[in-house]
Every structure is written in structure tokens, then in C-alpha cells.
C-alpha positions as CSV (number, residue, x, y, z in Angstrom):
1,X,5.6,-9.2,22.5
2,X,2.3,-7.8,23.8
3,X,1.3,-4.2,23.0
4,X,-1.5,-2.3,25.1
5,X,-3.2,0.9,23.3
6,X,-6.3,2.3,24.6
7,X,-9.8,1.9,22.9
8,X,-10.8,5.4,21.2
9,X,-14.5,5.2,22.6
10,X,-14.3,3.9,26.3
11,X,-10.3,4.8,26.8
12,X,-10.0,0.8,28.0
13,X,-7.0,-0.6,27.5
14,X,-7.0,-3.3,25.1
15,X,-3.9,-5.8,24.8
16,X,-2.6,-7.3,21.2
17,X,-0.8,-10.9,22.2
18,X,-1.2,-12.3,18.3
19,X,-3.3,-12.4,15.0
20,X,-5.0,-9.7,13.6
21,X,-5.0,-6.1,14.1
22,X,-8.9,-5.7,13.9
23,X,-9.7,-4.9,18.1
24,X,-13.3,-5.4,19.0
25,X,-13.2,-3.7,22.6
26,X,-15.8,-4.6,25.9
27,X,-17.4,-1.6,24.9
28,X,-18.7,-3.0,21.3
29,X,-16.0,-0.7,19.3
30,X,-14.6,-2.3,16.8
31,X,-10.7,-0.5,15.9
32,X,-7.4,-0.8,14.0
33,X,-5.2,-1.9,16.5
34,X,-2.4,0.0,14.6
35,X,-3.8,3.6,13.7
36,X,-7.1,3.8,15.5
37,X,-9.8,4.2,13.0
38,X,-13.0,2.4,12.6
39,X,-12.7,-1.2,11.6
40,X,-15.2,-1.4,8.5
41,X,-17.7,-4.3,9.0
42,X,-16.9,-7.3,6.9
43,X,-13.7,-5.8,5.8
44,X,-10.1,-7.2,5.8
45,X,-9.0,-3.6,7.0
46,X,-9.9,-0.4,8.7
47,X,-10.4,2.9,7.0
48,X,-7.5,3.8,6.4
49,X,-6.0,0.5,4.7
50,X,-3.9,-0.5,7.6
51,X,-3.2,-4.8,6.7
52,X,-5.6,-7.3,8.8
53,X,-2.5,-8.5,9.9
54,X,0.9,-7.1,10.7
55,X,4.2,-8.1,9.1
56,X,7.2,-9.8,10.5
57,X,10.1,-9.1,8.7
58,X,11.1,-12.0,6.1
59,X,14.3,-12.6,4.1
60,X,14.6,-16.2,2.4
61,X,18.0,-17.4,2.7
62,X,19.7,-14.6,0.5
63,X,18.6,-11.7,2.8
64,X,15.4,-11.0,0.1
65,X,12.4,-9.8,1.5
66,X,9.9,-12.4,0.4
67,X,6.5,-10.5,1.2
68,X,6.1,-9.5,-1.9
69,X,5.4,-13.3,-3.3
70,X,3.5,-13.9,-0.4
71,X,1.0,-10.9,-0.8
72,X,-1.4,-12.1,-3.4
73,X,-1.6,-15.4,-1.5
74,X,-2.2,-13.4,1.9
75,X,-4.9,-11.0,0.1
76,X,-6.9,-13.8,-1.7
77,X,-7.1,-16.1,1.5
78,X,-8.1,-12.5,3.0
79,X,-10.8,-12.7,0.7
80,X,-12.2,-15.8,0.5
81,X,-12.2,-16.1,4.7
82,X,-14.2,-12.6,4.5
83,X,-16.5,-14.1,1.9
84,X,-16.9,-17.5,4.2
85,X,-17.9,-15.4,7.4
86,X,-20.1,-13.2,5.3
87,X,-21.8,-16.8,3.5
88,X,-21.7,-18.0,7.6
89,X,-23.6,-14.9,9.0
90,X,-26.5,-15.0,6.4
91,X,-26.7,-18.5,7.1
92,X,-27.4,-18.0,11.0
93,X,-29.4,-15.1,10.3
């Protein structure tokens, strides 16, 4: 489902189809899709620890949410893709 929210610099409207949460606007602002904030640079989430990306609700085949098994996986691939872009950027610099 799309959502629409409007940048918090330029007042653009900015549309979320998929992926992550992190909106870099036409303006240059960088924003959490989901509260607003400023996205921290090279960070996996904004200022006020809002996830990269947003949840879908999971039950295995008992009805039991399963996001909490899934969380350290999600964080340390989190991690080591922020450390990749960060390794990537110096490289290109």
C-alpha cells in the first residue's frame, strides 16, 4: 500500500511504495519516513530509533509472532550493510 507524508523542510510530498523508512527528499533532506526526524548519516535509524525498516506482522504456523528470532539476524545484516556502504564511500572518495 503506498503512503504519502510530506518532507519536514520543503513540505513536498514524498511517497513510500516499499523498503526502508530512511526518505531522502528532492530537496537533499534526509527523514524518517515514520516520525519525521533527522535520518542520522550512516545510520540504520533516525533520531529517535524508529527501525530502518517497518514490520509486517508474522505468526509461524501456531499464531507466534516470530520477530523476535528474526531480530538479531535483521540488526547484524543492518550492520554489516552500514559497514559495506561506509567501506564503499571511503573507497570512492
Amino acid at each position: 500500500a503506498m503512503q504519502w507524508k510530506k518532507c519536514p523542510s520543503c513540505q513536498a510530498r514524498v511517497e513510500l511504495r516499499e523498503g526502508c523508512n530512511h526518505i531522502r527528499c528532492v530537496c537533499g533532506n534526509d527523514f524518517c519516513f515514520v516520525c519525521g526526524r533527522d535520518w542520522r548519516p550512516g545510520a540504520s535509524n533516525c533520531e529517535t530509533g524508529c527501525s530502518l525498516f517497518r514490520r509486517l506482522p508474522a505468526t509461524d504456523e501456531e499464531g507466534n509472532e516470530i520477530w523476535d528470532d528474526l531480530d538479531p539476524i535483521i540488526n547484524g545484516a543492518t550492520r554489516l550493510l552500514d559497514g559495506l556502504i561506509q567501506h564503499l564511500a571511503r573507497a570512492w572518495q
